[in-house]
N, C-alpha and C positions, 0 to 999 in steps of 0.2 A: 669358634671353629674357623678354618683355614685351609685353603688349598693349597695342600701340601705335594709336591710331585716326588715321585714313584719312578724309579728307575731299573729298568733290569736289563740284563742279556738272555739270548738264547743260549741254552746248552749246547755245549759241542759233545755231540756221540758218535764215537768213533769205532772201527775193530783194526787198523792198521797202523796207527799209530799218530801222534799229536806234539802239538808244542802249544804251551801257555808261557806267552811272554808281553815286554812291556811296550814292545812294537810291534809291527806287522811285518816289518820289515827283517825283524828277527826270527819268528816263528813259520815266515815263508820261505828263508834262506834254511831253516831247523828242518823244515819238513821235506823240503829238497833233498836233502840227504836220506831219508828216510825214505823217499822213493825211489831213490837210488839203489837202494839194499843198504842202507846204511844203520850203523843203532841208536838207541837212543841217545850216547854219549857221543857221538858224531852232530848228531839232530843238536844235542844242548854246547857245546862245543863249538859251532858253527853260528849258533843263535849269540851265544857269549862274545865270538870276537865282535860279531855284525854290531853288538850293543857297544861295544869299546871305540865304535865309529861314531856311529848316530846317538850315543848319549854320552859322549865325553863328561856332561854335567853330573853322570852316575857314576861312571865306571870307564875303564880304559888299561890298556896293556902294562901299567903302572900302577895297579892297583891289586887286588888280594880276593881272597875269598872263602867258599867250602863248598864242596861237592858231596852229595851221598848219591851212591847207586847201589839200584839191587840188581846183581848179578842173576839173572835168573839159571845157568848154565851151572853154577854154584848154590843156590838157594839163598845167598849170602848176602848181605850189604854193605858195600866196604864204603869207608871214610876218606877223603881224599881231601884234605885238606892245606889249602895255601895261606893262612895269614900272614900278614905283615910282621914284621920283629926290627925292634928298636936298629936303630945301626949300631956298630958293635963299641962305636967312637962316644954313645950315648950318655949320657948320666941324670940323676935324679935328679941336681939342680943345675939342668941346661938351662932354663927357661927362668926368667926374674918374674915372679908372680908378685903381685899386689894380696891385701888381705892376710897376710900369711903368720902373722903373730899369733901365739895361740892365747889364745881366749876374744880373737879380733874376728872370728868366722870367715868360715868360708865361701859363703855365700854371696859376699862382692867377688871372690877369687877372681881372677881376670891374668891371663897372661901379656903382657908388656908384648905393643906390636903384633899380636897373634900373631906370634911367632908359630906356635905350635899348629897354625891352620892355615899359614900363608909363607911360601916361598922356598927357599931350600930348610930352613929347621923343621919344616912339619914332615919332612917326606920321610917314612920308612922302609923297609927293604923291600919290593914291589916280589911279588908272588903267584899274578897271577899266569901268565905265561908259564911257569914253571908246572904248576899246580894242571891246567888244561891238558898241557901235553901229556904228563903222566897220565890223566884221564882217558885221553882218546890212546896213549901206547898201551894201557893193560886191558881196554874194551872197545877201541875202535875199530872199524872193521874198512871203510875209506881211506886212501891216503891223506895226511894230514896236509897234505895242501891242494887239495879239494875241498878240504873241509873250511878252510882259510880263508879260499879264493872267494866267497862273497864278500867278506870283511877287505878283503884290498880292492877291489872290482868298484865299491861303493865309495871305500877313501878317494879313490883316483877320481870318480866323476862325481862326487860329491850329492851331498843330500838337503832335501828341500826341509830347512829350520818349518819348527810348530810353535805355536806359542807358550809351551813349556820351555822349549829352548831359548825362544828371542825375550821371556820373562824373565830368564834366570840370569840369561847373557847381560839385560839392563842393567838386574840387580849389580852383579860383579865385573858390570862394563870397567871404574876405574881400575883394580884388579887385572885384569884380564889384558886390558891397553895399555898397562907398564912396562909389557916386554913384549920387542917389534917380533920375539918367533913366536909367543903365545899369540897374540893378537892376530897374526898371520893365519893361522890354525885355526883357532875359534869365533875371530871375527869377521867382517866383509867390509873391505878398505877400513880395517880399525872402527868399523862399528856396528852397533847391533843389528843383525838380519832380521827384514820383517817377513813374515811366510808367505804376507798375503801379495808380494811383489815377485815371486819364488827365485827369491835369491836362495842360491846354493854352499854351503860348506864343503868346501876341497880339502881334502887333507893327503897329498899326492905323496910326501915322504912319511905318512902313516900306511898309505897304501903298500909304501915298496919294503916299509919294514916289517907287515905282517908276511906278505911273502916271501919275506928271505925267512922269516920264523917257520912258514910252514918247510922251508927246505932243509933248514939245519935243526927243526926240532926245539928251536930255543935257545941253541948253545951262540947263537950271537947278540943274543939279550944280556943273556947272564956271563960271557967270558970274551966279548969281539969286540967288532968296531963300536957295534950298537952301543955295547954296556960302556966302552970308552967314551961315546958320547954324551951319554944320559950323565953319568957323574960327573964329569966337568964341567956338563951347565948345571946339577946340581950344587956343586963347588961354589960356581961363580954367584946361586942366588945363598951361599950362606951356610951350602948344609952340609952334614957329615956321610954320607953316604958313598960307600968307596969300592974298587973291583972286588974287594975282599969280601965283601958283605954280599955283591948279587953274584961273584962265583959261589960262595959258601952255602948260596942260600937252597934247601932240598926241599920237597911236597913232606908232608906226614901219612902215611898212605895205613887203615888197620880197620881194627872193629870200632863203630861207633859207641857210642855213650848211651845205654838204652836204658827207657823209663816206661815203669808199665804205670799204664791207667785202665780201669776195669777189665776190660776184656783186649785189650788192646796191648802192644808194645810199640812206642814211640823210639824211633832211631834217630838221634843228631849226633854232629859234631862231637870230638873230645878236647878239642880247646875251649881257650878262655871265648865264649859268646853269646849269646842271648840266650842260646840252645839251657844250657844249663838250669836260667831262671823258668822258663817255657816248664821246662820238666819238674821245677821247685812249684810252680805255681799250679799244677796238674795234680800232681801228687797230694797238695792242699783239697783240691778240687773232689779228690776223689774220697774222701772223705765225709760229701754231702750228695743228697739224690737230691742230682740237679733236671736228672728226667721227671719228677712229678712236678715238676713248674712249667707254665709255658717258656716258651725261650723268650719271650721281652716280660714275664714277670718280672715285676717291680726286686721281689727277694732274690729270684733266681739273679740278676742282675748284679745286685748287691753282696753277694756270696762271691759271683768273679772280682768286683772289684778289690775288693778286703781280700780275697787270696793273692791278687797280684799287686798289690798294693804289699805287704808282706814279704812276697816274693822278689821287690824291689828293693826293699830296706837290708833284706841281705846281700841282694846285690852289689847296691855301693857303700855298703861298709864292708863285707867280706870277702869280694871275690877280686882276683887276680891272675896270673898266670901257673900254674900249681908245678911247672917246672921248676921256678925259680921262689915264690912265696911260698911258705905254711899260708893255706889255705881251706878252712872246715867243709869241703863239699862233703865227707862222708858225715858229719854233722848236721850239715845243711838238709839232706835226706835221709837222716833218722826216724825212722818210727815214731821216738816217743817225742823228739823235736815237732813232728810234722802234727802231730797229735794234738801237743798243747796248742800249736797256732790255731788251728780248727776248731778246739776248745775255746780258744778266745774269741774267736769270730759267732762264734754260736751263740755266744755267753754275753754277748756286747751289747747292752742298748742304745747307745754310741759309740758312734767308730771316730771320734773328736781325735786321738790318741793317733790316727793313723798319719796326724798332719801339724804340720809346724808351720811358722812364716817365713824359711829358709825352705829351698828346694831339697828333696828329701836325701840329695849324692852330697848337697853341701854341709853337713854338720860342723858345728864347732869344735874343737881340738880337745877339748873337754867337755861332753856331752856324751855320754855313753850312746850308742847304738840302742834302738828300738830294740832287739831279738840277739841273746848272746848262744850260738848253737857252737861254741868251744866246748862246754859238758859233756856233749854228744857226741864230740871230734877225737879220735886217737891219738888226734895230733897233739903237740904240746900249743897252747895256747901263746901265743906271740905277746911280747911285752909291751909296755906303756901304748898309747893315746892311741887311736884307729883313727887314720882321717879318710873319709869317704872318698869314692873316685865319685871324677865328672862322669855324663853320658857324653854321646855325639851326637851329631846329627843327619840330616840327611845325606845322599849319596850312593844311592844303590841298588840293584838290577837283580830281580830273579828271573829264572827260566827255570820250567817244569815240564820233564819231554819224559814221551812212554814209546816203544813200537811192539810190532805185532809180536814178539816171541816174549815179552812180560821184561823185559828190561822196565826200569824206574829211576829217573835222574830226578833229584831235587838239587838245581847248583844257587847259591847267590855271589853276589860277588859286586867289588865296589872303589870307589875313591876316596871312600873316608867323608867326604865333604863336597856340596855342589863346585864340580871343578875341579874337585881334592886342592893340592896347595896352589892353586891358580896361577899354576904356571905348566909352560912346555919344556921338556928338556930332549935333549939328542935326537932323535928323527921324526918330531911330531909327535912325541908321546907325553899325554896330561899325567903329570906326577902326582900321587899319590897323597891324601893329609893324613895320615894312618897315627901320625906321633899324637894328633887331640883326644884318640882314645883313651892316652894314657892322664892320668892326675898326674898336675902338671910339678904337684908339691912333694918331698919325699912324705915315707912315713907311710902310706896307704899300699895297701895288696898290690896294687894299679901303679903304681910310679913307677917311673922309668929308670929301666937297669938298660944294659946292654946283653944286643940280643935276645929280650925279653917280648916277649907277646902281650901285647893289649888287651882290655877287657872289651869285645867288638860285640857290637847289637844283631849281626847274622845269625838266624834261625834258621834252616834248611832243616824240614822232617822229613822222614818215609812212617810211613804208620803201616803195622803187620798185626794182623788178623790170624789165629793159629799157625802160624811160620809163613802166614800167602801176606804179600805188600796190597794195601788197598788204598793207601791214599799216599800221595807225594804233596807237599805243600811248602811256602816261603811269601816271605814279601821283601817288601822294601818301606824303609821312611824312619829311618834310625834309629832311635830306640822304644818305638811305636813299633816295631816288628812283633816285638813281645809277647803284648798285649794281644793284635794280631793272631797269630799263628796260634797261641792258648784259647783264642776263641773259637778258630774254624775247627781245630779238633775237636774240640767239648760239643759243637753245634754235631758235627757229623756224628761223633759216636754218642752223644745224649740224646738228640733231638731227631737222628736220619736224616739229616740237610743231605741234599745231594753239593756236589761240589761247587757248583756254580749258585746256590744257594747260599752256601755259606761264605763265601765270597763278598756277594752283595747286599747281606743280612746285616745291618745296621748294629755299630759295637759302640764298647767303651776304651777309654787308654787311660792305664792309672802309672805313667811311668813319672808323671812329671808333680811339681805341687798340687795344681792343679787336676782334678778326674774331669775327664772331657766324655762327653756323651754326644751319643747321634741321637736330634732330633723326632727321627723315625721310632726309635721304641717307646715314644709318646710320654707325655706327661705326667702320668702316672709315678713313672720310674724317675724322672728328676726330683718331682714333692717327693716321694720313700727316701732317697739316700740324703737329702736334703734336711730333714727330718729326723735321721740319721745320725747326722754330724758330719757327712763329706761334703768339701767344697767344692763344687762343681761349675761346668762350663758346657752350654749346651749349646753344639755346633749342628748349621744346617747345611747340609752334605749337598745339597740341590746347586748342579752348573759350578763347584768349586775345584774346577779341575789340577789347579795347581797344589791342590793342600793335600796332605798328607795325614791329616788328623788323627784318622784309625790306619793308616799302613794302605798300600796295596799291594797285593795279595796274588798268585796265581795255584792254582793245584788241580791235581788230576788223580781218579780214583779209575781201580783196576778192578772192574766185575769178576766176578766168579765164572759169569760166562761171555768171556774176554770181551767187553765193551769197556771201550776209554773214555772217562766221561771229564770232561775239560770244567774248570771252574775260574772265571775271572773278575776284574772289579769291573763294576755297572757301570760307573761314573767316568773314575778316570782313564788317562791312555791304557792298555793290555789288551791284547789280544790273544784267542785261540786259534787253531789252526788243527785241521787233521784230515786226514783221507781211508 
């Protein structure tokens, strides 16, 4: 036995309205609004640019995302989506990969120079300015440059580095100090800021570009001087990205993607994003009574991992952009598809089968796929060899805001990569690595076309109760999202977690070769899947503020008798806020 530390937050219970985000500094600029008279998409809005300041390492004005809101005036929840898309200059073999002969695996794959995650060939067409403003013009109720003005207010007098920032800054100090305007921005005299000295991050020409955005709305991002800027140091670091692409580029605004699990409907995204697998792996889910287990039973445990573990193999062999690939989602959530995996999870005395010595996005170019749900698909089944997509990694910022009249935002939103392509272009804005979503080799659902969407690990849910929204939830930590976000639902509607419960309820992440477990759900459950056949990695979550292992998380559930009840992670940075 061992002392083991125990981490929690207090719940935030609210009745007027709240922000769960991954600063303080966000969720206090969020709620400002909201005591303004503002809404909830002001409140998330307002929290999102403040993040584009104070976590450049996440997210920034050159990066992407998804919005869902429930419209309570409507009963509705509309989709507001900004993802990234290839430049239009793009093609499937921009990028000289290694590994790439088939029957050579792909599992060394490597892009030459990450290129694809460093400088101008990684950046995409940035969306999220585009995507915000539609947000706040079809639900805000504030002027949008009120809504702005803490995010420029902060640029101009800069903010005090943590050591998530001055850690990450080390990591990508060479990076970062290759170019005298990025190093300018995110460094102090070109080098990494320590907190404890409170040295500050100015970023004075990100201050003046957000508010020239709150004045024209965004049309000087996407058509003015800005967007003249931004692509000519794009240009100069390499990349394809041109006026044609951020004038062209528009929000996707409609009904979400809805998945029901038991008693519930879950609402996400309709693009290519995590959301999809979240709902593949739920739908597996709901096929076992996972309420007669406790929540750290050893089986209960093992049931989620082999659904998302499942959930994942269809991932990166079959999933892409469904504009542009044949793609079997209607396959993929088939009845009698969803059936037989369930059956095999049930039926397995090992789950050995779920794992190879290649990470499970890298197959061989001859290697069939784990799960063929073409059968199931209307579509015609796509010809010769499947090669898997990459994941990505981290990079990424949720905000979950509610106020008093039952408005529900779930936005996340991101850079693709810590720092995205590690560079600045045109007025202090961190560029985006959106191109590493994409498999970097043709041949896969995932390659890159032109004007093509990526296959992105953002989750963003609303979860609705008989037509009433009772939970908003997302995280961050790249394709750890997943895993994530399929666990706080299943805890809330299996187990009654309150929000901030599930939040800080100790998970598993089966995205990678590797299934990683939190130390907290004890011993028990590493012997069982162990035993099993999964190979596991047993993380202790205790003081590991920079890791990412299980996602963090924020959400907020809407009482029946209007209480906001805030949920965040124990451990690392996030905060709530409400009044």
């Amino acid at each position: 036995m061992r002392s083991r530390q125990v981490v929690v937050r207090e719940e935030v219970v609210v009745r007027n309205g709240a922000v769960a985000a991954s600063r303080r500094s966000e969720a206090d600029a969020g709620v400002d609004c909201l005591r303004e008279g503002g809404s909830a998409v002001d409140a998330a809005v307002c929290a999102a640019f403040v993040a584009c300041v104070v976590e450049p390492f996440s997210t920034s004005i050159g990066g992407c995302g998804f919005m869902l809101v429930h419209d309570h005036e409507s009963g509705r929840c509309v989709s507001i989506e900004f993802p990234t898309r290839a430049p239009l200059a793009a093609r499937a073999d921009m990028y000289r990969v290694t590994g790439d002969a088939p029957g050579a695996g792909l599992g060394t794959m490597a892009v030459a120079g990450n290129a694809n995650s460093f400088r101008g060939l990684a950046v995409g067409v940035p969306g999220l300015v585009a995507g915000l403003i539609e947000a706040h013009r079809r639900f805000g109720r504030l002027p949008l440059s009120r809504v702005v003005q803490p995010a420029a207010d902060v640029a101009r007098k800069g903010f005090k580095s943590d050591i998530v920032y001055d850690s990450l800054a080390a990591a990508f100090r060479p990076f970062l100090a290759s170019s005298p305007k990025t190093a300018s921005a995110l460094l102090v005299r070109g080098e990494v800021p320590v907190w404890l000295y409170e040295q500050r991050i100015v970023q004075a020409e990100l201050g003046d570009a957000i508010e020239q955005i709150g004045r024209d709305g965004g049309e000087s991002f996407h058509r003015g001087d800005m967007a003249r800027a931004i692509v000519n140091d794009v240009a100069e670091a390499g990349g394809l990205l041109t006026l044609e692409d951020l004038g062209r580029y528009r929000p996707i605004v409609g009904s979400p993607r809805v998945g029901r699990y038991r008693t519930i409907d879950v609402a996400t995204p309709t693009s290519p994003s995590g959301a999809w697998t979240v709902l593949q792996a739920l739908a597996i889910l709901e096929r076992f009574d996972l309420g007669k287990f406790g929540r750290n039973h050893p089986e209960r445990v093992r049931l989620v991992v082999c659904a998302l573990r499942h959930a994942f193999a269809d991932r990166y062999a079959h999933l892409g952009d469904d504009e542009v690939e044949r793609v079997p989602l209607d396959g993929i959530f088939a009845p009698a598809y969803l059936d037989a995996i369930a059956e095999a999870i049930a039926s397995a005395e090992r789950d050995d089968r779920l794992y190879t010595e290649r990470e499970p996005w890298a197959a061989y170019l001859d290697e069939p796929p784990l799960h063929d749900p073409w059968p199931h698909s209307a579509l015609e089944c796509p010809p010769g060899p499947i090669v898997r997509s990459e994941g990505a990694r981290n990079g990424t910022v949720h905000v979950t805001a509610a106020d008093r009249d039952g408005m529900l935002v779930s936005c996340t939103h991101t850079v693709g990569d810590a720092f995205g392509a590690k560079f600045v272009a045109g007025p202090g804005v961190v560029m985006n690595a959106g191109m590493q979503w994409f498999c970097p080799h043709p041949g896969s659902p995932n390659s890159i076309a032109p004007w093509k969407r990526p296959l992105a690990n953002m989750a963003p849910a609303i979860v609705y109760r008989d037509d009433r929204p009772v939970l908003g939830v997302g995280a961050y930590g790249g394709r750890r999202i997943i895993s994530a976000v399929t666990q706080i639902i299943s805890d809330v509607v299996d187990h009654g977690l309150t929000p901030q419960q599930a939040c800080e309820a100790p998970r598993v992440d089966a995205s990678e070769k590797t299934t990683f477990v939190a130390d907290a759900l004890g011993p028990s459950v590493a012997e069982t899947l162990r035993t099993c056949g999964h190979r596991i990695e047993t993380v202790r979550e205790d003081h590991t503020l920079l890791s990412v292992a299980f996602a963090n998380a924020t959400a907020i559930c809407l009482d029946a008798d209007g209480a906001i009840r805030c949920g965040v992670d124990a451990i690392r940075p996030c905060e709530a806020v409400g009044f």
